[in-house]
C-alpha positions as CSV (number, residue, x, y, z in Angstrom):
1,X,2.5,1.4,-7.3
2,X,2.3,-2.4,-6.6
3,X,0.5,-3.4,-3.6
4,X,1.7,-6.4,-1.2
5,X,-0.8,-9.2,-3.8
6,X,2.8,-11.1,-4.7
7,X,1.6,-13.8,-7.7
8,X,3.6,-16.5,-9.7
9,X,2.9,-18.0,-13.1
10,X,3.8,-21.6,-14.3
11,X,4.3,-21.5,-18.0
12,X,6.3,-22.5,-20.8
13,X,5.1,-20.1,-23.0
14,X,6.7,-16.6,-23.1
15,X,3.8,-15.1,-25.0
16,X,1.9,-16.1,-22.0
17,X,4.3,-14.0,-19.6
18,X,4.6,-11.5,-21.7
19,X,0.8,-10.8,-21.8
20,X,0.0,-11.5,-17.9
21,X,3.1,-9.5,-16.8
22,X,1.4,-6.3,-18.9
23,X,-2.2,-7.4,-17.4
24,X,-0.7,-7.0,-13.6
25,X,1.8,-4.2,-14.4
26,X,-1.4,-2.4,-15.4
27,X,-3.5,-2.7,-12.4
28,X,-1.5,-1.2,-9.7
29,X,-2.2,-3.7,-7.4
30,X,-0.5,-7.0,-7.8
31,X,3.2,-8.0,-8.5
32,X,4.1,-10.9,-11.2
33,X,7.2,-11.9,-8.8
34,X,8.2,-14.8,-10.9
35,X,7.4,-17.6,-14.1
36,X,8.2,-21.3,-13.4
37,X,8.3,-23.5,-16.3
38,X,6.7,-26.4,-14.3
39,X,4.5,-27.0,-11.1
40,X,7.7,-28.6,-9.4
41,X,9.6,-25.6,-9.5
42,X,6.4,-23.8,-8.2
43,X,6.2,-26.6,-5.6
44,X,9.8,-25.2,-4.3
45,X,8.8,-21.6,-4.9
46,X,5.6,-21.4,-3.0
47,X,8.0,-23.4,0.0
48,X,10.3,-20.6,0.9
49,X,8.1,-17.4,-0.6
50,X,4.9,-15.9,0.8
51,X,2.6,-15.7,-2.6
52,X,-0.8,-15.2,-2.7
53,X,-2.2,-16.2,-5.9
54,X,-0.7,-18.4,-8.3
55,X,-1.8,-18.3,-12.2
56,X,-1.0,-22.2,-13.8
57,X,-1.5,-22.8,-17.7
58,X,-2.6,-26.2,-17.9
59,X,-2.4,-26.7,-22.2
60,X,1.0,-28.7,-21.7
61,X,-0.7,-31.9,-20.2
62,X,-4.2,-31.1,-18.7
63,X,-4.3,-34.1,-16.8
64,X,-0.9,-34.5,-15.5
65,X,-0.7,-30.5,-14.4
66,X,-4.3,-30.5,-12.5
67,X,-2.7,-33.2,-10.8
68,X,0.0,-31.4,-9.5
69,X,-2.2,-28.6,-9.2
70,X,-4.5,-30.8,-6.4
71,X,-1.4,-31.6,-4.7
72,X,-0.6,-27.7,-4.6
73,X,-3.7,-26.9,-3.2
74,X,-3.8,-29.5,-0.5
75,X,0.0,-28.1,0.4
76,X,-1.2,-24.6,0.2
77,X,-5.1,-24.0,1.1
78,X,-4.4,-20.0,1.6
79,X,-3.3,-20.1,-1.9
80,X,-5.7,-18.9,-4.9
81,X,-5.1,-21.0,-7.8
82,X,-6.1,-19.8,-11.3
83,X,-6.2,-22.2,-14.2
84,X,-5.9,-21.2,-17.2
85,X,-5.9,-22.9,-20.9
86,X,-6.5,-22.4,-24.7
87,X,-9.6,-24.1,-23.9
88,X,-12.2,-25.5,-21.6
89,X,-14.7,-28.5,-22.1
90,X,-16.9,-29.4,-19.7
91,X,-14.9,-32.4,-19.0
92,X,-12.0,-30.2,-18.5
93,X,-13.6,-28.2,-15.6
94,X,-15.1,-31.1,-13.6
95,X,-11.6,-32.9,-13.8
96,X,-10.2,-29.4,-12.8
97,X,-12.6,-29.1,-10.0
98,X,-12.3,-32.7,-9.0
99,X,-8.8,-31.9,-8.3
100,X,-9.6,-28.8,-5.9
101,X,-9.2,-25.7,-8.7
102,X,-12.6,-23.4,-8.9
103,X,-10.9,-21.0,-11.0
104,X,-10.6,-21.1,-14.6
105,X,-10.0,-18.4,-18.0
106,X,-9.4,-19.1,-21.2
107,X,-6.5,-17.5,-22.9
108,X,-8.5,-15.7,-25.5
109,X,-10.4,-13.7,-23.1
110,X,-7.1,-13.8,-19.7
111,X,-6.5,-10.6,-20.8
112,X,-9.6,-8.7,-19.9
113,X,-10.6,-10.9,-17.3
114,X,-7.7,-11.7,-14.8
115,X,-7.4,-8.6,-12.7
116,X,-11.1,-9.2,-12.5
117,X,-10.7,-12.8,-11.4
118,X,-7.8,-11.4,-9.3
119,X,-9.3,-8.7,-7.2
120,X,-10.8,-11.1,-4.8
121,X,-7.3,-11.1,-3.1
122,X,-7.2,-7.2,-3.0
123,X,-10.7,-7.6,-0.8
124,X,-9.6,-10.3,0.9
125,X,-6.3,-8.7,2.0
126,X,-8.7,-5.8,3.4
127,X,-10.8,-8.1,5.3
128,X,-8.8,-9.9,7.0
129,X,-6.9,-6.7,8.2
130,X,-10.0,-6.2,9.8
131,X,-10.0,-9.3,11.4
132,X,-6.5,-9.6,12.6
133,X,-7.5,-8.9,16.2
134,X,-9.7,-12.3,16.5
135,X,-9.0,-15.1,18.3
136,X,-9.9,-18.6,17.8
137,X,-10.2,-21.3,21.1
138,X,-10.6,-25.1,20.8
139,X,-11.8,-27.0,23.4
140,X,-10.3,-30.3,23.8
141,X,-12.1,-33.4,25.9
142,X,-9.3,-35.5,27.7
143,X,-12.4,-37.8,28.9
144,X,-16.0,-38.6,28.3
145,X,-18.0,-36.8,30.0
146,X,-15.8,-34.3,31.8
147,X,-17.8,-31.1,31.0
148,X,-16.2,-29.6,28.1
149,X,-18.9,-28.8,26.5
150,X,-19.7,-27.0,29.6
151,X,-16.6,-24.9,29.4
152,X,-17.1,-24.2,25.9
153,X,-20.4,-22.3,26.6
154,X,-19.5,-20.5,29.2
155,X,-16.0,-19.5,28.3
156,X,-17.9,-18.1,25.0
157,X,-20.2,-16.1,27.2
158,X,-18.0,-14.7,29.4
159,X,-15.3,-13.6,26.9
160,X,-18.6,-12.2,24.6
161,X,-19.2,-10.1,28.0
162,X,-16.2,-9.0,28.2
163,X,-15.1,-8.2,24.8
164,X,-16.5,-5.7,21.9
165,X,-17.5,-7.8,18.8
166,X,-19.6,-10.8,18.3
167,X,-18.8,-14.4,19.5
168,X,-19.3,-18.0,17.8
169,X,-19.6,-21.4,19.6
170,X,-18.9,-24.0,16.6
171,X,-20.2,-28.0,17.5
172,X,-17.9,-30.6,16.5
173,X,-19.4,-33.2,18.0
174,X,-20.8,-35.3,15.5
175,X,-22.0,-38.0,17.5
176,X,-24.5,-35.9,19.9
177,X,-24.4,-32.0,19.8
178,X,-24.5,-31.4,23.0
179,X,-23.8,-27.4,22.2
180,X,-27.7,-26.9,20.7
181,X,-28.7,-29.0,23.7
182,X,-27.5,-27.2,26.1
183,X,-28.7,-23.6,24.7
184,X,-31.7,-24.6,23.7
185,X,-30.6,-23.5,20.1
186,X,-33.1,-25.5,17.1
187,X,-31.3,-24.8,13.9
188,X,-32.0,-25.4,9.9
189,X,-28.4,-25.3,9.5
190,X,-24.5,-25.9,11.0
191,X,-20.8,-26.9,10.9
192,X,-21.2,-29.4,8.1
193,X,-23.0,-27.1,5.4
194,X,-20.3,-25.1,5.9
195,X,-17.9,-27.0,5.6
196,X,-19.3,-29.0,2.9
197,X,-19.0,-26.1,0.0
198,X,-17.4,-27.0,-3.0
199,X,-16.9,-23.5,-3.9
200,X,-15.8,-20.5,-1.7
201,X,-16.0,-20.3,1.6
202,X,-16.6,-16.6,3.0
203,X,-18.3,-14.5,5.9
204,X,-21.3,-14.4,4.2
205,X,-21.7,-18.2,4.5
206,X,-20.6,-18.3,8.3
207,X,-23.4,-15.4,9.0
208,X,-25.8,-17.4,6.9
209,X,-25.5,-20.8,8.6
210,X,-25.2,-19.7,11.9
211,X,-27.7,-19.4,14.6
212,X,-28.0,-16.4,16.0
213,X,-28.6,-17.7,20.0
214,X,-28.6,-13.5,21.2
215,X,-27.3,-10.7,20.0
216,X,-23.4,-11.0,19.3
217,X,-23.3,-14.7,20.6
218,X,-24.2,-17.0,17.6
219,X,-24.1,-21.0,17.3
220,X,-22.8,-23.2,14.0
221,X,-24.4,-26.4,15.3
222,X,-23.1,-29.9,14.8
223,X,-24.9,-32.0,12.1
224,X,-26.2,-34.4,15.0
225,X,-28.6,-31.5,16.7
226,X,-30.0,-29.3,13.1
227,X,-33.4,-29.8,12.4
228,X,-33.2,-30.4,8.7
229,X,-32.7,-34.1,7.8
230,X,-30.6,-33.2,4.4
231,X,-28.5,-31.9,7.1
232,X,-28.4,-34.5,9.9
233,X,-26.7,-37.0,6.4
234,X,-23.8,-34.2,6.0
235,X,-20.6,-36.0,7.3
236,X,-18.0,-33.1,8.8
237,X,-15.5,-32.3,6.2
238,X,-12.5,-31.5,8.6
239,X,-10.8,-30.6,5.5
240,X,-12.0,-27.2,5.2
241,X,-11.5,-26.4,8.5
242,X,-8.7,-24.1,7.7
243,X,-11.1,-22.0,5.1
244,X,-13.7,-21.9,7.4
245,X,-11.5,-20.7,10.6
246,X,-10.4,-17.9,8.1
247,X,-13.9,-16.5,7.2
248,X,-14.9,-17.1,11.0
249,X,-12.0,-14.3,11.8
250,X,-13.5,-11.8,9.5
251,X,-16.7,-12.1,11.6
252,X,-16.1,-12.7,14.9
253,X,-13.9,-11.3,17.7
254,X,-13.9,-14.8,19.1
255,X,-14.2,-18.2,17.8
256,X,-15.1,-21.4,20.6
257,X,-14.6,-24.5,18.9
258,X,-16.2,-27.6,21.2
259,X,-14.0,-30.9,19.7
260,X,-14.5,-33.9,21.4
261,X,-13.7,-37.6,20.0
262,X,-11.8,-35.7,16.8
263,X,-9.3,-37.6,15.4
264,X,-6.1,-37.1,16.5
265,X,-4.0,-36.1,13.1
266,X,-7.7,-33.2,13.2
267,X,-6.9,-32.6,16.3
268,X,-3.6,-31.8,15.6
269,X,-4.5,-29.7,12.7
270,X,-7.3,-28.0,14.6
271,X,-4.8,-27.3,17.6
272,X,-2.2,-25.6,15.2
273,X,-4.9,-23.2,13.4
274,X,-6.5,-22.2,17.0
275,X,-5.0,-19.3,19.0
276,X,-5.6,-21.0,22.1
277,X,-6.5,-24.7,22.4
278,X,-7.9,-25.9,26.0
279,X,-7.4,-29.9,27.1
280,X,-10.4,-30.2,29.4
281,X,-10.2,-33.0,31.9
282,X,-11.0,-33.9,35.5
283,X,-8.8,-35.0,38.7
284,X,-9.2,-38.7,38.1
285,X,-5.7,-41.1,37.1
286,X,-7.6,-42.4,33.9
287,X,-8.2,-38.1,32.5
288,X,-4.8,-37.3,33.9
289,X,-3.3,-40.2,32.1
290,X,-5.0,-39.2,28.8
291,X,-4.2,-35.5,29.0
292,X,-0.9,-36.3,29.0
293,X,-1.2,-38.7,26.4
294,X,-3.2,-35.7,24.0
295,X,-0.4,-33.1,24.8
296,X,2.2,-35.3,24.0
297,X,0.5,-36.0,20.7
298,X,-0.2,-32.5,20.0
299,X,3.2,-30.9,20.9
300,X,4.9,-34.0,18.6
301,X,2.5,-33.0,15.9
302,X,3.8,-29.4,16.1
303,X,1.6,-27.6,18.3
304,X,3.3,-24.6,20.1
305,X,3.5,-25.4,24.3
306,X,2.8,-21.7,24.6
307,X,-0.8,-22.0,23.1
308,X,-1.9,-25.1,25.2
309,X,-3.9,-24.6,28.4
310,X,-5.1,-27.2,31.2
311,X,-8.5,-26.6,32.4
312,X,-9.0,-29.5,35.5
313,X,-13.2,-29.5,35.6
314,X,-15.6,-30.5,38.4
315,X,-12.7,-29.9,41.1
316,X,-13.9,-31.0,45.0
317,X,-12.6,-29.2,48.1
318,X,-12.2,-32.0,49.6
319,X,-10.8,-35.8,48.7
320,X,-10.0,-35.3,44.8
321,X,-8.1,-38.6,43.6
322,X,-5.4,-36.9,42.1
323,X,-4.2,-33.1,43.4
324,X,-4.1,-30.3,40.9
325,X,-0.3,-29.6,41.0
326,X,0.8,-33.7,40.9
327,X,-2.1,-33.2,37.2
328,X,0.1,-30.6,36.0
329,X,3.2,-32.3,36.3
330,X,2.1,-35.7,35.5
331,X,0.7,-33.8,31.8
332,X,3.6,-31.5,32.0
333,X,2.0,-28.1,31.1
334,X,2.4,-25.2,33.8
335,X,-0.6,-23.4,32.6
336,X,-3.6,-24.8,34.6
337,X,-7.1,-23.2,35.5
338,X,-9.6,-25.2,37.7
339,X,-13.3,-24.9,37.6
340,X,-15.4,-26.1,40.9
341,X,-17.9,-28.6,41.3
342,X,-21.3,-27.0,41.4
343,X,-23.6,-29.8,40.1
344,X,-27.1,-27.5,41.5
345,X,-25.8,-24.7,39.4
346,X,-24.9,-26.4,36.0
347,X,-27.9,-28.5,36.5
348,X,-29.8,-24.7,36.9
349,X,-27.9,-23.4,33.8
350,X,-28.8,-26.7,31.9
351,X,-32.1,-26.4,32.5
352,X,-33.0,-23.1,31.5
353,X,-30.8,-23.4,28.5
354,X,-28.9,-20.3,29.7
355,X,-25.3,-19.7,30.3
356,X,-24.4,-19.5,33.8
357,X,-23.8,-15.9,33.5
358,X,-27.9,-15.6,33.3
359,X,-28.5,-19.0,35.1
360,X,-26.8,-18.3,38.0
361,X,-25.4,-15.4,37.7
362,X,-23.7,-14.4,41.3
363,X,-22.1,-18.5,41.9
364,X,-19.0,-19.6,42.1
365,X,-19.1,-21.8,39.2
366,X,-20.2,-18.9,37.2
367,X,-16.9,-16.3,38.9
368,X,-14.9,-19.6,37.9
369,X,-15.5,-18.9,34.4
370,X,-14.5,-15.8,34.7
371,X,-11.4,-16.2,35.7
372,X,-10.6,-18.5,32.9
373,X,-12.0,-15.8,30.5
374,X,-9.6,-13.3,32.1
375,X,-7.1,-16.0,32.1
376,X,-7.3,-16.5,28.2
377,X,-7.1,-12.8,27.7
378,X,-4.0,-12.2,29.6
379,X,-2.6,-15.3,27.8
380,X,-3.5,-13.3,24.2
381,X,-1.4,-10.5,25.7
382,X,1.5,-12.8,26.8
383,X,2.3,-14.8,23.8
384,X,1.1,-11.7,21.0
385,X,3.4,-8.9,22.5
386,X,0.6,-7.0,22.4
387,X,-2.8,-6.2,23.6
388,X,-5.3,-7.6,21.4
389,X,-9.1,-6.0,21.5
């Protein structure tokens, strides 16, 4: 029987078919569910079908069909791409890579060594069953300095106390880092190692370049704050974000991504892979006026309404310039969770390099969190159907 691994071949050779159709008929496992004599037609193909592997024979015109192949796999990340070819020089695979493929078999040997090749898919389909439950947060700054940072800490600690499974905080911020800083976290590695791979990106290299800040909460830091200077020279390749996100899943119950100062066609991108993404700002005309100005970007860039969520920091009791509710009609999102000004707590939970769960454990600041914690649980519940972990 033929599981769910759906696969298409472009080739213009029918020996070629002939032999990889047998190959997959064989293993039991994955489907040949159709042969396009050109990338074009696979272009159209891979628009309106879910496939996840595609097999391309490249002998036609090597370079003119690894160029179509890059512009397949920037279309198409998810997809795994196997070139193959009568044969390969070394000139052949770095152009082949230089265009995005890292998968390549000769013709003489496809035959005994594509199911091989091809079984990656059968484990990946298995892991990420096992991560379907996970959620993944960005944190959005609608202001310097507003304390998003702040949120994305303690929103990671309090879901991580409520929730079965292990957390991650990843550090976008380039410029300063301000995640490591506030834990206290010294690491040899981060974000941009990660996402700097060439080659395959996979839980094993999340777990390995993560810091592990307790038990179950762990920390990919941001280039700016690692303590190796190789390091500190890796620029963040958003690129690979959506590889990265997808290994993160297989790990972690829940992902916190702090992103301030992205720009905005990442932020966009970023927004659409994330479960939930949070637009962090305080009750001032200049964050309410940019707020509005980053949900209207993201919801014209195709981010979902449903998945966005205000969270008005450092409110007052008294005398805020602008009132919560005229802040959630000005930015026009209904879904709204403040967080109180307590500048002796956070300055207690900076300090220690704690959480405020630790830090300051029975405050207000810290049952704030909580709330929002709760909040994005009950969200998961609302917009999934279903209850999720």
């Amino acid at each position: 029987m033929t599981s769910g691994i759906s696969i298409l071949l472009v080739t213009q050779e029918d020996s070629t078919a002939k032999t990889i159709k047998s190959v997959l008929d064989e293993s039991g496992q994955m489907n040949l569910v159709g042969v396009c004599r050109d990338v074009p037609e696979l272009r159209s193909r891979l628009s309106s079908a879910k496939v996840q592997a595609v097999v391309v024979d490249i002998d036609p015109d090597p370079p003119r069909v690894l160029s179509e192949v890059g512009m397949i796999l920037t279309a198409h990340p998810e997809t795994y791409v196997v070139v193959i070819c009568s044969s390969f020089t070394k000139e052949l695979v770095l152009q082949a890579m230089q265009k995005g493929a890292r998968h390549f078999l000769e013709k003489k040997t496809m035959a005994a060594e594509l199911c091989k090749e091809l079984q990656v898919l059968v484990r990946g389909d298995e892991e990420k069953a096992a991560g379907s439950g996970s959620v993944v947060i960005s944190v959005f700054s609608a202001g310097g300095g507003c304390g998003a940072t702040t949120v994305a800490v303690n929103l990671a600690s309090e879901l991580q106390l409520m929730s079965p499974g292990a957390i991650l905080v990843i550090d976008l911020d380039s410029c300063y880092g301000t995640v490591s800083a506030y834990l206290g976290v010294k690491s040899q590695y981060g974000i941009a190692d990660v996402l700097a791979r060439k080659g395959l990106i996979d839980k094993h290299l999340i777990q390995s370049s993560a810091f592990n800040y307790k038990e179950d909460f762990h920390v990919l830091a941001s280039p700016a704050s690692v303590e190796s200077p190789k390091a500190r020279l890796l620029s963040i390749q958003y690129e690979n974000l959506p590889r990265a996100l997808e290994a993160c899943r297989r790990v972690y119950k829940y992902t916190v991504i702090d992103a301030p100062r992205l720009p905005e066609d990442t932020a966009a991108d970023l927004a659409n892979l994330s479960d939930v993404a949070l637009v962090v700002f305080q009750l001032t005309v200049k964050d309410v006026s940019f707020a509005r100005s980053m949900v209207s970007s993201l919801t014209k860039s195709g981010v979902a309404r449903k998945k966005l969520m205000l969270v008005a920091n450092r409110v007052k009791k008294r005398g805020p310039l602008v009132r919560l509710e005229d802040s959630k009609k000005a930015v026009g999102l209904n879904s709204c969770q403040a967080i109180r000004n307590d500048w002796l707590k956070a300055m207690k939970s900076v300090n220690k390099a704690q959480p405020l769960a630790q830090a300051a454990g029975r405050s207000g600041l810290r049952n704030d969190y909580r709330k929002l914690a709760a909040k994005i649980r009950a969200y998961e519940i609302n917009s999934s159907g279903k209850i999720r972990g």
